[in-house]
C-alpha positions as CSV (number, residue, x, y, z in Angstrom):
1,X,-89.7,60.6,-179.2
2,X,-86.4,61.9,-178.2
3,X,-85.5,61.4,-174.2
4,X,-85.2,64.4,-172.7
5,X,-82.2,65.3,-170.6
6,X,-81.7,68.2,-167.8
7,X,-79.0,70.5,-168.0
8,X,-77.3,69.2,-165.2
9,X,-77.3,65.8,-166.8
10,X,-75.5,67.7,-170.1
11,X,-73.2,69.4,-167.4
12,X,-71.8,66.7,-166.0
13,X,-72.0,64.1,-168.4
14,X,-69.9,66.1,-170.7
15,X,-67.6,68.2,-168.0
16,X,-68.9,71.5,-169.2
17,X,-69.7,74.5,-166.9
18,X,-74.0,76.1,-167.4
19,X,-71.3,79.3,-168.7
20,X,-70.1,76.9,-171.3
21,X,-73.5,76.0,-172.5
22,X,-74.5,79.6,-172.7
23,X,-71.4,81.0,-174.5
24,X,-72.2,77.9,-177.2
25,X,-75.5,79.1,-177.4
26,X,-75.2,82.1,-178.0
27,X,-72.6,81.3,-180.9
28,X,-75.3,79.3,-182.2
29,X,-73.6,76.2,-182.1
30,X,-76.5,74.4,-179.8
31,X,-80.1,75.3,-179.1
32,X,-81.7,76.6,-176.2
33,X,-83.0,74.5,-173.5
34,X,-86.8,74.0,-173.9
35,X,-89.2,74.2,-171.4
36,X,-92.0,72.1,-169.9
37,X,-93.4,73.7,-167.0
38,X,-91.0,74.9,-164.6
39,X,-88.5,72.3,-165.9
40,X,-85.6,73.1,-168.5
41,X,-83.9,70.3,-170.9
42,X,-82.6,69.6,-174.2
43,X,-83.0,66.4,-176.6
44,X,-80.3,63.5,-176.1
45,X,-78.2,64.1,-179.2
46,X,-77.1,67.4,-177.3
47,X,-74.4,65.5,-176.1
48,X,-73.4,64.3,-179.1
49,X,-72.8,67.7,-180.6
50,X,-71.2,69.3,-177.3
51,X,-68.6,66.7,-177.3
52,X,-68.0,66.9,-181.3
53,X,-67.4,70.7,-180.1
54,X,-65.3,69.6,-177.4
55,X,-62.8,68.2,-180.2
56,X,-62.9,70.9,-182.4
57,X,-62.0,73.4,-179.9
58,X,-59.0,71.4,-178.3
59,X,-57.6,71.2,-182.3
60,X,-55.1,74.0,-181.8
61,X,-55.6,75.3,-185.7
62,X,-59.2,75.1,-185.3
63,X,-59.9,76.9,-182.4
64,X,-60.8,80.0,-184.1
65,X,-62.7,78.5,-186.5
66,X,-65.7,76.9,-183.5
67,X,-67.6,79.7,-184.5
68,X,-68.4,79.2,-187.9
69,X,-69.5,75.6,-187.7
């Protein structure tokens, strides 16, 4: 079973704003945060895709290509 991580966790570990995880969201580049009760989180390897994400955008010829990945 995958650890299960808040979004504050994901917000701070990889320096992103709640905005930021919205807006990659809703480009479909991560999934929503699930819910258990009241409580919100994502799976552990979310970090490892918001930072590959991270490098992609700060390549200056890929930056209009986040979107499609």
């Amino acid at each position: 079973m995958n650890k299960r991580i808040s979004p504050s966790t994901v917000i701070s570990e990889c320096g992103v704003t709640l905005r930021t995880l919205q807006y990659y969201r809703s480009l479909g580049l991560i999934p929503s945060a699930k819910r258990h009760g009241r409580y919100f989180y994502y799976e552990c390897d979310i970090i490892g895709k918001i930072r590959k994400i991270q490098k992609l955008v700060n390549k200056p010829l890929l930056k209009d290509l986040v979107g499609k990945i």
